[in-house]
N, C-alpha and C positions, 0 to 999 in steps of 0.2 A: 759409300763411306764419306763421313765428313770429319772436316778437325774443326774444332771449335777451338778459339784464341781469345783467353780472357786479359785486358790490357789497363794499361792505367794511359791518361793523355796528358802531355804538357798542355799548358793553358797559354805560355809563352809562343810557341812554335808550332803547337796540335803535333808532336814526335809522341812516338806510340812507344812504350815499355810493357813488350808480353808479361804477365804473371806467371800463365800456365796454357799447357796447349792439352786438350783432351778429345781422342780419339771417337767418333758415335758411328757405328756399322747399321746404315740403316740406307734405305735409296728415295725416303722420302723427308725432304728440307722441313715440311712443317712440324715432321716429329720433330728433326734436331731443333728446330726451333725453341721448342716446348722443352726439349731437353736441357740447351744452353741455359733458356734465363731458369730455369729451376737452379741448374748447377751455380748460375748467377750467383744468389746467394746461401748457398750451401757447402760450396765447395771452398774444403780449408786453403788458403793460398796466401802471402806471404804481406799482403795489402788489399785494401777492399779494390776492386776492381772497377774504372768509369765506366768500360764498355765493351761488348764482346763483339766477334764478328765471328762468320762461319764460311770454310774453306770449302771449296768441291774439292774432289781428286785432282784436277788440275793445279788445284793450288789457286781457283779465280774465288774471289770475294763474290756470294751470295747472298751474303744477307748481313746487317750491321744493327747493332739494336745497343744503347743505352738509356738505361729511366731515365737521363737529363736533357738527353739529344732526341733528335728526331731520326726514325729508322729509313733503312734506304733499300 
């Protein structure tokens, strides 16, 4: 299981504001991968989104991906 966390960034500080946090039941990261950035822009939420990033079960950062930044 992943959470994906879709964010906006200050440009001031780089302080992150989640939009939305969406649940993916799956044990392989490159699907969620594929998952997140579809949901990227698809998914209705409250502002366009900079940048997502994607949680393990632990709650450790796996993977970080915005179209303006470079992924990690």
């Amino acid at each position: 299981m992943f959470i994906i966390e879709f964010f906006r960034i200050r440009d001031t500080d780089d302080a992150h504001a989640i939009l939305d946090r969406v649940e993916h039941d799956t044990t392989d990261l490159e699907d969620a991968k594929v998952r997140a950035q579809s949901l990227f822009e698809t998914l209705d939420m409250p502002q366009k989104p900079d940048a997502l990033r994607i949680l393990d079960q632990g709650g450790d950062e796996v993977f970080f991906w915005s179209p303006e930044r470079s992924s990690a």
